[in-house]
C-alpha positions as a LaTeX table, in Angstrom:
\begin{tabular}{lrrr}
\hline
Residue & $x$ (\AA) & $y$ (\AA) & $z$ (\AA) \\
\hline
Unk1 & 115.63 & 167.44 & $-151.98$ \\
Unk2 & 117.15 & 167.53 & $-148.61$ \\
Unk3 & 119.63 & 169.85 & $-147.16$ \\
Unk4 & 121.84 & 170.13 & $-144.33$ \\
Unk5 & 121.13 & 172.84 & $-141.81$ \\
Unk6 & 121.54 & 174.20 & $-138.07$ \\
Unk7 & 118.97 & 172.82 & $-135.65$ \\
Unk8 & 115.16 & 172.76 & $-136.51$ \\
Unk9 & 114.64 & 174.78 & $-133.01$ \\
Unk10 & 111.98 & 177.22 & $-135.19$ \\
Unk11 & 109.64 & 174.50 & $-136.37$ \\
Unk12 & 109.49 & 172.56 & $-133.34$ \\
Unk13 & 108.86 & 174.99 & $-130.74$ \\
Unk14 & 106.31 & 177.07 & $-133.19$ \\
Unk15 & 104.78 & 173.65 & $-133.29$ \\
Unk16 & 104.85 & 172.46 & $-130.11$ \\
Unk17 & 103.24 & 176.19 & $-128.81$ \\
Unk18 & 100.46 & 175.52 & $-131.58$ \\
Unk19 & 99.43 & 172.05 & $-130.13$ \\
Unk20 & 100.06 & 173.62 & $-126.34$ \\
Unk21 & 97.88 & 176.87 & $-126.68$ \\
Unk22 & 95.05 & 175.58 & $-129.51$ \\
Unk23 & 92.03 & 174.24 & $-128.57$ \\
Unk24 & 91.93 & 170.08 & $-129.69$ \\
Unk25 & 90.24 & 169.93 & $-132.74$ \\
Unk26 & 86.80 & 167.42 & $-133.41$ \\
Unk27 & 87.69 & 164.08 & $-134.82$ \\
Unk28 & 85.42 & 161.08 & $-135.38$ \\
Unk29 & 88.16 & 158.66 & $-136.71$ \\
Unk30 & 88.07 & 155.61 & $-133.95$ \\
Unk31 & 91.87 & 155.04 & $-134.37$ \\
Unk32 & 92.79 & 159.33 & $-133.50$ \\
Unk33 & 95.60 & 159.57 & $-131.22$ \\
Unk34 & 95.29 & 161.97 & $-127.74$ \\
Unk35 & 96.35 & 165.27 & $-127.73$ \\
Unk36 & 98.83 & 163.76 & $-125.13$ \\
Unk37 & 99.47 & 161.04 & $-127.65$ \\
Unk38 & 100.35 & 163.66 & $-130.32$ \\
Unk39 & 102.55 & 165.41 & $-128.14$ \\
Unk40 & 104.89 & 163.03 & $-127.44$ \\
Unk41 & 105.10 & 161.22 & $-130.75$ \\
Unk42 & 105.56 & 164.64 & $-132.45$ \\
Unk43 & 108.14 & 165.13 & $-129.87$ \\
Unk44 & 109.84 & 161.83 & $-130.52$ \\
Unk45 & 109.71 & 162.14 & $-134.61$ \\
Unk46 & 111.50 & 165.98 & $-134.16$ \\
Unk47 & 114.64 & 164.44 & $-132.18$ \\
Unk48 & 116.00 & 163.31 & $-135.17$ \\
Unk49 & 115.19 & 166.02 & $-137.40$ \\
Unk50 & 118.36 & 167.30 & $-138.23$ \\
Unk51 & 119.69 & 164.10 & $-139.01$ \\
Unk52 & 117.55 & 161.84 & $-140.30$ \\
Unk53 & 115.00 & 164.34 & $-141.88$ \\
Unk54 & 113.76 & 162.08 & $-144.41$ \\
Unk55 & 112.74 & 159.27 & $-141.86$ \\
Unk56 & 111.27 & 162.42 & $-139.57$ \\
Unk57 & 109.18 & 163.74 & $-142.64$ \\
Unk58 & 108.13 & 159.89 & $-143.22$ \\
Unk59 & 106.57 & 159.50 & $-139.72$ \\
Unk60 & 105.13 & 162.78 & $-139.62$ \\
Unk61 & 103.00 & 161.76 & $-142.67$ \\
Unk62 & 102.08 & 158.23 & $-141.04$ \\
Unk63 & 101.07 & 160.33 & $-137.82$ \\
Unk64 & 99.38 & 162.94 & $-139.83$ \\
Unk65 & 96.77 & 159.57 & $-140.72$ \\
Unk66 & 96.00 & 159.41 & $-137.57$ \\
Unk67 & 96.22 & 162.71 & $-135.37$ \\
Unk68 & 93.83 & 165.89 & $-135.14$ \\
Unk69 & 95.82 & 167.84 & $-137.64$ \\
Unk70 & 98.85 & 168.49 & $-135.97$ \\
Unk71 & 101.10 & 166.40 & $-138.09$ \\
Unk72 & 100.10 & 168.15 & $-141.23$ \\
Unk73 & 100.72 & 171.31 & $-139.81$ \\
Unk74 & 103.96 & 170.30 & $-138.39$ \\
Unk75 & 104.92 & 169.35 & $-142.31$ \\
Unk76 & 103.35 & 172.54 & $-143.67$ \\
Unk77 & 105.84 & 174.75 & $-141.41$ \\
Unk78 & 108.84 & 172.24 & $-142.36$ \\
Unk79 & 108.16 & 173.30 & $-146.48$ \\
Unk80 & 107.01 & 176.84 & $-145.59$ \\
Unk81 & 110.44 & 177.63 & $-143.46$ \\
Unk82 & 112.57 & 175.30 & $-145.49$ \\
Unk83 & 115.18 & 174.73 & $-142.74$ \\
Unk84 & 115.68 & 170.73 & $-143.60$ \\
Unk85 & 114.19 & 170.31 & $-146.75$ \\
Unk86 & 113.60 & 172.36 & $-150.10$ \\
Unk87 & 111.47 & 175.23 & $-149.36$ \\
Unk88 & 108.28 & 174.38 & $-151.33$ \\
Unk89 & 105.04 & 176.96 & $-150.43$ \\
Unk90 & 102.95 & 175.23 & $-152.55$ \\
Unk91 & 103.63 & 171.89 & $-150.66$ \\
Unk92 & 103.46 & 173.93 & $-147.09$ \\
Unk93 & 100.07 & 175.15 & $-148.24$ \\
Unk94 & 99.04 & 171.69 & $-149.28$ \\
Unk95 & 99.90 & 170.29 & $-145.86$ \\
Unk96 & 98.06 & 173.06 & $-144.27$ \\
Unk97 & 95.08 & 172.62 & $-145.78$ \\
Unk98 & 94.64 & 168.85 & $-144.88$ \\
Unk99 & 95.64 & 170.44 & $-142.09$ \\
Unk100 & 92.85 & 173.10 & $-141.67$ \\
Unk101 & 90.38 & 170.36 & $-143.17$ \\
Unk102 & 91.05 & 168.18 & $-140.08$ \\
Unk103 & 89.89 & 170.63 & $-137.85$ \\
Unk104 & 93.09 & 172.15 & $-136.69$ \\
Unk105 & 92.89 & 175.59 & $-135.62$ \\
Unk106 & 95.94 & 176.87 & $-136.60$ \\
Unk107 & 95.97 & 174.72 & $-139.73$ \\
Unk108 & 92.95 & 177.12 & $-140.24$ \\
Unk109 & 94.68 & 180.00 & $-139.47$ \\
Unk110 & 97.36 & 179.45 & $-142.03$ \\
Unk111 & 94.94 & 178.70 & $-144.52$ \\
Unk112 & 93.17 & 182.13 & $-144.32$ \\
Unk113 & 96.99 & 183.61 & $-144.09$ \\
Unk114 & 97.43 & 181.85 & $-147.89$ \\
Unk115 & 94.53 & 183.19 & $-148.75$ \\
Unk116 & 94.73 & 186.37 & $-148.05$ \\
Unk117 & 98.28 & 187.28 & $-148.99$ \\
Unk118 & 97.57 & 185.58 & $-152.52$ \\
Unk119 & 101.10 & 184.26 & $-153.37$ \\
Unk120 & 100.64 & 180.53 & $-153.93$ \\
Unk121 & 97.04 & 180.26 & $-154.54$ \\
Unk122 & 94.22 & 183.01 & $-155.82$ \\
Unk123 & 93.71 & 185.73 & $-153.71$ \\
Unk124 & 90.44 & 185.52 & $-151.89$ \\
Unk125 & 89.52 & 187.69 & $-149.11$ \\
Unk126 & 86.23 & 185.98 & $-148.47$ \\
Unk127 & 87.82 & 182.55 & $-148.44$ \\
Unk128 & 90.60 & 183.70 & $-145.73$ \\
Unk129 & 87.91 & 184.88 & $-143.60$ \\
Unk130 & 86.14 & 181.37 & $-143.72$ \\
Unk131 & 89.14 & 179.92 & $-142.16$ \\
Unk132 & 89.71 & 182.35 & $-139.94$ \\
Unk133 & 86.25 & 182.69 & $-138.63$ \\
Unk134 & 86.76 & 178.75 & $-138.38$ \\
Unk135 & 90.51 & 179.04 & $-136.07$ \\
Unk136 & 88.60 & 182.04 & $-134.08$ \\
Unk137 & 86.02 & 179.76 & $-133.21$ \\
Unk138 & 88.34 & 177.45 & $-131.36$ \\
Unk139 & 89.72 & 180.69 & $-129.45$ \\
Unk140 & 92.84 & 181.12 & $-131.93$ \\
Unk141 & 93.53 & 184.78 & $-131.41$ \\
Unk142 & 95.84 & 185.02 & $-134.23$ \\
Unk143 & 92.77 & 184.27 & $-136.55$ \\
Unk144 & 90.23 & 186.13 & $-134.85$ \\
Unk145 & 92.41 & 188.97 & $-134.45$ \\
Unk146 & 92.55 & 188.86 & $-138.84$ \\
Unk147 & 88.98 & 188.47 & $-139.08$ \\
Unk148 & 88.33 & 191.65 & $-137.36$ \\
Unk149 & 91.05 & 193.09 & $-139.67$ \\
Unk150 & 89.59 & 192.15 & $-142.67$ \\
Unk151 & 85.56 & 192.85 & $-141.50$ \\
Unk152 & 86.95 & 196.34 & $-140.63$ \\
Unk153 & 89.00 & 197.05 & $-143.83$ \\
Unk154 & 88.34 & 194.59 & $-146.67$ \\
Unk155 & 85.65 & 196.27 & $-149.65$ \\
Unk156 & 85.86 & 192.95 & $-150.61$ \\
Unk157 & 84.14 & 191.03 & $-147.69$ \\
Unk158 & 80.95 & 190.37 & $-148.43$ \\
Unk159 & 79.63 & 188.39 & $-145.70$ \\
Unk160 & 77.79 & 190.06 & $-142.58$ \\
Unk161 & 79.09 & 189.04 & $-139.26$ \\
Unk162 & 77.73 & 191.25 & $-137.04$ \\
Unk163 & 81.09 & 193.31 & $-137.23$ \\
Unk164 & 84.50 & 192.78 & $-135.67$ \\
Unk165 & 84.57 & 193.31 & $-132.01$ \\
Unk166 & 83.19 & 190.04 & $-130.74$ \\
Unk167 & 86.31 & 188.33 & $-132.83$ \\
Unk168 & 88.99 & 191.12 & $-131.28$ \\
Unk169 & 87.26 & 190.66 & $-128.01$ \\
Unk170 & 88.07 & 186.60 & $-128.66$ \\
Unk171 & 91.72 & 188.45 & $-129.17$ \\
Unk172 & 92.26 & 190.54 & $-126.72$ \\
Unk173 & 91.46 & 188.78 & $-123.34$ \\
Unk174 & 94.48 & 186.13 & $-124.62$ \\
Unk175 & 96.10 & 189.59 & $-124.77$ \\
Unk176 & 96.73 & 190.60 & $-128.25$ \\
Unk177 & 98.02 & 194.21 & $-128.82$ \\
Unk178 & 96.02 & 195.47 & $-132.21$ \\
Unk179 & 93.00 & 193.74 & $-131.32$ \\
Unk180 & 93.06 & 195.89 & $-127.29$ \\
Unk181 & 93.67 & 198.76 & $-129.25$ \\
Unk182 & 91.00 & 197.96 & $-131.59$ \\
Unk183 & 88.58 & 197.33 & $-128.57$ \\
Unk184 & 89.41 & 201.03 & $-127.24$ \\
Unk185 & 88.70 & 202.46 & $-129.77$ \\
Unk186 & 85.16 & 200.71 & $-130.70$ \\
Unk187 & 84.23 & 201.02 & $-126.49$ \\
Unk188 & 85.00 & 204.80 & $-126.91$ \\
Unk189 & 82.97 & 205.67 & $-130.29$ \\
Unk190 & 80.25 & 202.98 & $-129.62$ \\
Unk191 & 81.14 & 201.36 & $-133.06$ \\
Unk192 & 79.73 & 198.14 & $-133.05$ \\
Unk193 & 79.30 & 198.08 & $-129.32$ \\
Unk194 & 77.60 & 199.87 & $-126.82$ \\
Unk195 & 79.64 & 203.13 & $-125.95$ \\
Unk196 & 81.30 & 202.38 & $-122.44$ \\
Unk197 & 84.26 & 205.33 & $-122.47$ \\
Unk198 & 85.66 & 203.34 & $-118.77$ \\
Unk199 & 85.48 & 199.67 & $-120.79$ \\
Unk200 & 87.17 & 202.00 & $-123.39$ \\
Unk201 & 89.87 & 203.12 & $-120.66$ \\
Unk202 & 90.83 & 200.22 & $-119.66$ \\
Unk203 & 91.53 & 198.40 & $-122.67$ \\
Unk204 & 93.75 & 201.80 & $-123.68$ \\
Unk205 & 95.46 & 200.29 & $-120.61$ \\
Unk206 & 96.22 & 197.27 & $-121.05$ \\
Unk207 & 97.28 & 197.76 & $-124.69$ \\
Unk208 & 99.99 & 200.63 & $-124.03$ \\
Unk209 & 101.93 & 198.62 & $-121.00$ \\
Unk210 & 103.71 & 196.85 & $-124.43$ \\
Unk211 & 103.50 & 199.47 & $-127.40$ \\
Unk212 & 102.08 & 201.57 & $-130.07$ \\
Unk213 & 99.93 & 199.88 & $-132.46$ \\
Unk214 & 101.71 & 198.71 & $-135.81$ \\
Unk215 & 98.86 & 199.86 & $-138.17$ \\
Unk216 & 98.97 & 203.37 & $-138.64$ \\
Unk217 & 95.25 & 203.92 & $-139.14$ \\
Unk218 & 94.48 & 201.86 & $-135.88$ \\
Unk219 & 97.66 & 204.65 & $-134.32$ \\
Unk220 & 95.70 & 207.48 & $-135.47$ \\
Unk221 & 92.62 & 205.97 & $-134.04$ \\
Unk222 & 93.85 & 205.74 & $-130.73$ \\
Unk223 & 95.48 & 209.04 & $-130.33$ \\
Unk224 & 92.69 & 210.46 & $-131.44$ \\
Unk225 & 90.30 & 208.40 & $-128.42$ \\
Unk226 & 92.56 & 208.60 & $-125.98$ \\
Unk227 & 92.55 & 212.54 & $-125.89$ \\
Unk228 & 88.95 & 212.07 & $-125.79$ \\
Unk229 & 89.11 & 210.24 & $-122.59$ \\
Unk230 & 91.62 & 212.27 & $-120.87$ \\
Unk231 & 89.45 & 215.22 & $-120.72$ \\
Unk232 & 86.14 & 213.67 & $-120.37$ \\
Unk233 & 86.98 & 210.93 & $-118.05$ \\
Unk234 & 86.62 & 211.96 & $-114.31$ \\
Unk235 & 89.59 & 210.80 & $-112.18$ \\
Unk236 & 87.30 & 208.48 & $-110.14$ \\
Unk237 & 86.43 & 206.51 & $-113.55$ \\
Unk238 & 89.75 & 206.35 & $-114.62$ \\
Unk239 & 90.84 & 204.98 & $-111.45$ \\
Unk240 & 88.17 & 202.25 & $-112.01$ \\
Unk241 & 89.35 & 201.43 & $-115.24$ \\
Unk242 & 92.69 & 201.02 & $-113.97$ \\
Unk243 & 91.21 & 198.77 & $-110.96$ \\
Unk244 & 90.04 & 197.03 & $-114.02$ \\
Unk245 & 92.98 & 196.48 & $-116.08$ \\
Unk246 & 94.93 & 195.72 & $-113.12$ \\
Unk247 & 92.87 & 192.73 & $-112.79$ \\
Unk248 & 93.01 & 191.42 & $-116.07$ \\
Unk249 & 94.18 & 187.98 & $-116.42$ \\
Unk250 & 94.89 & 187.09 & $-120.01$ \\
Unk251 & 92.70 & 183.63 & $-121.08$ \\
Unk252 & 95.73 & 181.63 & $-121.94$ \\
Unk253 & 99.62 & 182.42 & $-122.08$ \\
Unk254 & 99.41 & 184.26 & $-124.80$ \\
Unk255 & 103.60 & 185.46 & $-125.15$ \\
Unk256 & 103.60 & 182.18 & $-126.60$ \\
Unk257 & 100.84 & 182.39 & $-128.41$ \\
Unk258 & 101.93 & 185.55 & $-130.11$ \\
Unk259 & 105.04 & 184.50 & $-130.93$ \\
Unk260 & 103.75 & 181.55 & $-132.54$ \\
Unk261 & 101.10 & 183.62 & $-134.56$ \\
Unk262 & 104.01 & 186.18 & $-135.57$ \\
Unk263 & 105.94 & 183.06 & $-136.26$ \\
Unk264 & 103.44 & 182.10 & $-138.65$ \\
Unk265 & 102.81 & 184.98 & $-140.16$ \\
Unk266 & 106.51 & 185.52 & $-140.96$ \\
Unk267 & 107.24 & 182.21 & $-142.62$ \\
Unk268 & 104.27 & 182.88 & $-144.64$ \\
Unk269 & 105.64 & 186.26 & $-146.10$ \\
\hline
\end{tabular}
């Protein structure tokens, strides 16, 4: 069942960024450990991960008893990656459901990534968005960032949540590329939102100091917006959305956060 492998750098620091950027889930067990407490006994059970992985895996599962959800997450990324021991995404989903049932947002958001994708349990649009909505309720932007994608492009999402720019708002201030882009675009047609083509500006802004958005339709969007606001934008209001974006502070550090959200998402695929 186990194997021998290089260093299990991944798991730990996707972990450790999880418990450092996520808001602390609600528990009402008497006996749950800090979030400080967490920390450091998660940090203590990874030292000997590498060689003693079958002890580590044992005191992960005592500590998942008794944590906010951390634990089972850390044992959900262990089978989902499959660095120490036998890749298993049927167990990783198992973990990250007790996981997400604990109140862990991103627990949660791995949930509504299992959900959605389909591979290891029925695909259920709906259902992913539940846990999602869930994680993006505890500020995850990773899930709230997938909510809006699925409110905006799902047929199958049939509940009404008042449409997606309140969760890519939830997104975007921790700095999220898609989800600024998104914003732009919704500020600038009035979809959703009332129309505010300088609000519209400066999330344009913000978004395009890193890249070009990944999703082709959101691209096309944006092109299409920002020509829009470069000939009916005066240059005083675009110098006050740039006063604007040059003020931006994201919520949280969200390189970190990113990474461990694209982290996610890749062991998951």
């Amino acid at each position: 069942m186990y194997k021998s492998s290089g260093p299990a750098f991944l798991v730990f620091a996707l972990l450790m960024c999880s418990i450092m950027f996520s808001a602390p889930a609600r528990v009402h067990a008497e006996s749950v450990l800090s979030h400080d407490e967490q920390l450091e006994l998660l940090e203590l059970a990874f030292a000997d991960f590498n060689e003693k992985p079958e002890m580590v895996l044992e005191e992960l599962k005592e500590l998942a008893e008794r944590d906010g959800g951390a634990a089972y997450y850390a044992l959900g990324l262990i089978y989902s990656t499959g660095q120490v021991v036998t890749k298993s995404e049927a167990d990783a989903f198992s973990y990250f459901m007790k996981s997400a049932e604990k109140g862990y947002a991103p627990g949660q958001h791995a949930v509504g990534y299992y959900y959605f994708k389909g591979d290891v349990c029925k695909r259920d649009v709906n259902m992913a968005a539940e846990w999602f909505e869930k994680a993006a309720q505890q500020s995850h932007a990773g899930a709230a960032v997938m909510l809006a994608y699925i409110i905006d492009t799902q047929k199958e999402y049939n509940k009404d949540q008042g449409g997606s720019v309140k969760w890519n708002e939830i997104a975007a201030k921790q700095g999220l590329l898609d989800a600024q882009y998104s914003l732009a675009v919704a500020y600038a047609l009035g979809k959703g939102v009332k129309e505010d083509r300088i609000e519209a500006y400066k999330w344009y802004l913000l978004a395009s100091k890193a890249d070009e958005p990944q999703d082709e339709d959101l691209k096309a969007n944006v092109e299409r917006v920002v020509k829009v606001l470069d000939v009916t934008l005066t240059a005083e209001q675009k110098k006050v959305a740039q006063s604007l974006a040059d003020e931006f502070v994201p919520a949280r550090n969200f390189e970190k956060y990113t990474e461990s959200a694209l982290a996610i998402m890749s062991a998951l695929r």
